[in-house]
C-alpha positions as CSV (number, residue, x, y, z in Angstrom):
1,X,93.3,153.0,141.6
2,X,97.0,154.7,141.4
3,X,98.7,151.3,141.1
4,X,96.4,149.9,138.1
5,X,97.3,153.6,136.8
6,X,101.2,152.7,137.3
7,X,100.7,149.4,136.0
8,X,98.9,150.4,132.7
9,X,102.1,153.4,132.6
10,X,105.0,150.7,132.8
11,X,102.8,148.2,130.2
12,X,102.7,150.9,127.7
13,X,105.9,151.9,128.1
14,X,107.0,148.2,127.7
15,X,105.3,147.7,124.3
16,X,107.2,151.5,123.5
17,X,110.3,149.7,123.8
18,X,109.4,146.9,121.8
19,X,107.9,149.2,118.9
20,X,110.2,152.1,118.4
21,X,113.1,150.2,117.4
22,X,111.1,148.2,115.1
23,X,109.4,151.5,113.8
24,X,112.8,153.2,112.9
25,X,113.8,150.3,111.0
26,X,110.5,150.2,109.0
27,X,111.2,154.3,108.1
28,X,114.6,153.6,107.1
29,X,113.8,150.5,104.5
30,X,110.9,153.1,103.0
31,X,113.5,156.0,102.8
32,X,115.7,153.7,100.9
33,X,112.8,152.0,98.8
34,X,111.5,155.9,98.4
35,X,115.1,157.0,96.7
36,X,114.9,153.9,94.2
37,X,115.7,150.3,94.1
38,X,119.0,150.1,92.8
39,X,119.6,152.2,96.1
40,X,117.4,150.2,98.4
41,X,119.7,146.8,97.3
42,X,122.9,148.6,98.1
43,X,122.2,149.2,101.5
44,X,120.3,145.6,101.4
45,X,123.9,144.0,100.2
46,X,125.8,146.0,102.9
47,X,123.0,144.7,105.6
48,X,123.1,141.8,104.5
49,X,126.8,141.1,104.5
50,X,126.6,143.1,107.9
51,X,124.5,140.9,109.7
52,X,124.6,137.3,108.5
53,X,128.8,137.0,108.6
54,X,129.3,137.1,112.6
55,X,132.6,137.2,112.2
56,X,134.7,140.0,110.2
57,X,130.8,141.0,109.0
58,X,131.9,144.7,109.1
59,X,135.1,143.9,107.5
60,X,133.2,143.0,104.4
61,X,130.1,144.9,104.5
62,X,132.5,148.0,104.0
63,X,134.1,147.6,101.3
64,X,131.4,145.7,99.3
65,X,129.2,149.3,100.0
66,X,132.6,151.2,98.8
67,X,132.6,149.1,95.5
68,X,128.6,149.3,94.9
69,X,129.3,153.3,94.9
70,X,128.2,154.3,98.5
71,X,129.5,156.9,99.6
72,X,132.3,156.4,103.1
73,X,130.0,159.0,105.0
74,X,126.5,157.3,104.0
75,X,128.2,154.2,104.5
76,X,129.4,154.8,108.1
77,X,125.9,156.5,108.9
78,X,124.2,153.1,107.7
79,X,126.2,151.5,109.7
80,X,125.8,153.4,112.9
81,X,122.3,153.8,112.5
82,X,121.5,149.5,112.2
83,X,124.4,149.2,114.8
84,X,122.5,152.3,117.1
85,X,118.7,150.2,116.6
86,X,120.1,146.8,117.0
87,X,121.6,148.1,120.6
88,X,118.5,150.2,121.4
89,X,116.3,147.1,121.0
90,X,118.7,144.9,123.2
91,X,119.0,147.5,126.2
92,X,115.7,148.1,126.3
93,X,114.2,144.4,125.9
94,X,117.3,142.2,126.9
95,X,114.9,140.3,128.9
96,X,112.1,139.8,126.4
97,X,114.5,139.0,124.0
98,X,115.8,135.7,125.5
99,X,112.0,134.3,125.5
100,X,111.7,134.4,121.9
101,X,112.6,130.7,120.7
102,X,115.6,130.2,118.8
103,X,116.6,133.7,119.2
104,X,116.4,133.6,123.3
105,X,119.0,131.1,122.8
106,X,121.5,133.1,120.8
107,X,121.2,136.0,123.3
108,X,121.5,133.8,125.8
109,X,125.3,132.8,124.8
110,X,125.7,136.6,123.7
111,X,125.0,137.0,127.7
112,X,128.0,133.6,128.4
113,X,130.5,135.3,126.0
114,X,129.9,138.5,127.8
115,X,130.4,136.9,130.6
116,X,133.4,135.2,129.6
117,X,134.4,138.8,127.9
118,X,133.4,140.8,131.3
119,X,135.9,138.0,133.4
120,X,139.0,138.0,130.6
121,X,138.9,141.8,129.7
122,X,138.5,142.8,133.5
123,X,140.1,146.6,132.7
124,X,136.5,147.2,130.1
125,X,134.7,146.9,133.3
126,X,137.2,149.1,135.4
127,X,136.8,151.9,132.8
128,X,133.5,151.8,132.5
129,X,131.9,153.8,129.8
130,X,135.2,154.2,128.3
131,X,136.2,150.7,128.8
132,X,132.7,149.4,126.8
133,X,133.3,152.3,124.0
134,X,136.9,150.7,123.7
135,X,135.7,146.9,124.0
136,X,133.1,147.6,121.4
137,X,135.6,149.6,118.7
138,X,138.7,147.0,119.0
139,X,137.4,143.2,117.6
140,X,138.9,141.3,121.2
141,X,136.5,138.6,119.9
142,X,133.5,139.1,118.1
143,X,132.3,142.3,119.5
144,X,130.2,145.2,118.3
145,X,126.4,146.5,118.9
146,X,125.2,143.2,120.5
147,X,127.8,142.0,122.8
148,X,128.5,145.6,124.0
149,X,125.3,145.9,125.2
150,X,125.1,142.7,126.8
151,X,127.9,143.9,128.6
152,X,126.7,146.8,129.6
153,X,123.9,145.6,131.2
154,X,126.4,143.0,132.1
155,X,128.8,145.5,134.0
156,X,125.4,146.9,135.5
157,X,125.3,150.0,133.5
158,X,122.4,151.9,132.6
159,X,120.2,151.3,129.3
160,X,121.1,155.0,128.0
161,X,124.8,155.0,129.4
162,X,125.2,151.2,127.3
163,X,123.4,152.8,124.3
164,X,125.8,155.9,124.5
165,X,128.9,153.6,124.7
166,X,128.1,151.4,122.1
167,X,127.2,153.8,119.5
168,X,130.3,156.0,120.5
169,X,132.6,152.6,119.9
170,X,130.4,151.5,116.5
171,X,130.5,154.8,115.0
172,X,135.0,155.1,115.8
173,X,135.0,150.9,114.5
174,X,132.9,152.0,111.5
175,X,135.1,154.9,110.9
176,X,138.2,152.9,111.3
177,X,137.5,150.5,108.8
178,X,135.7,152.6,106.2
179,X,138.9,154.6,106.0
180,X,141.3,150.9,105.9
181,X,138.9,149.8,102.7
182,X,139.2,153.3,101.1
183,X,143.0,153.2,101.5
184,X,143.5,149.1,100.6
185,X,140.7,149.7,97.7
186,X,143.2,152.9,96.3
187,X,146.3,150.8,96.7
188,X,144.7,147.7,94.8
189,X,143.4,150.0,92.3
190,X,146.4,152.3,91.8
């Protein structure tokens, strides 16, 4: 009777994993929808831009939320906050992930190019913690929220440990940028 107990424990903290993340992103588009539309398609734009440019995606996003009036601190907290989900999802349900079609596939070369990552940047795996915060926060290749936590789970490190790391090194990249746009936006402008 304690096993089926156990059992029923790990399933519903299975479907836990797979809800939260989901539920956090549901409260943040009705905050946003809640404080008015022309807010809610800001942060839509700077998603938007975010997610579907894979490559120098954060690049843009920042200074397209700069020049729609969002502020550098909302901006970067945005940022963190879809960059802190996205990761929480994927060290929690890396596995479950990789059976959805279409989508098991992309995380399945995520996993390859971490791989490949893991083999050519051999010091992020030496460091550790540091090392993943510091492979996240530099663009070595197309790096951020997903690959870091594929490789953290990669380098065999643990689901909160990964999480920590790869919000620590979105929330210094994030930074980083947001204050290059303010500075090249200033210049331009000046």
């Amino acid at each position: 009777m304690e096993k089926i107990e156990i059992i029923k424990d790990m399933k519903l903290k299975a479907l836990a994993k797979l809800i939260i993340p989901v539920c956090l992103v549901g409260a943040a588009m009705l905050f946003f929808w809640l404080e008015g539309p022309e807010v809610y398609m800001k942060y839509v734009t700077v998603f938007s831009i975010y997610s579907f440019f894979p490559i120098l995606g954060l690049e843009a996003a920042i200074p397209a939320g700069l020049k729609l009036g969002t502020s550098p601190t909302a901006l970067i907290s945005f940022l963190l906050f879809a960059d802190a989900v996205l990761s929480l999802f994927l060290v929690w349900n890396l596995d479950y992930v990789k059976k959805i079609p279409y989508i098991g596939k992309l995380v399945e070369r995520a996993e390859e190019s971490g791989e490949k990552a893991i083999k050519k940047y051999k010091w992020a795996k030496r460091f550790g913690f540091i090392g993943l915060v510091i492979f996240v926060t530099f663009p070595f290749q197309y790096t951020g929220s997903v690959m870091g936590s594929v490789a953290g789970k990669l380098m065999g490190m643990a689901p909160l440990m990964t999480w920590l790391a790869v919000i620590t090194g979105c929330l210094i990249r994030s930074t980083i940028w947001t204050l290059i746009s303010i500075g090249v936006l200033s210049f331009l402008i000046s």
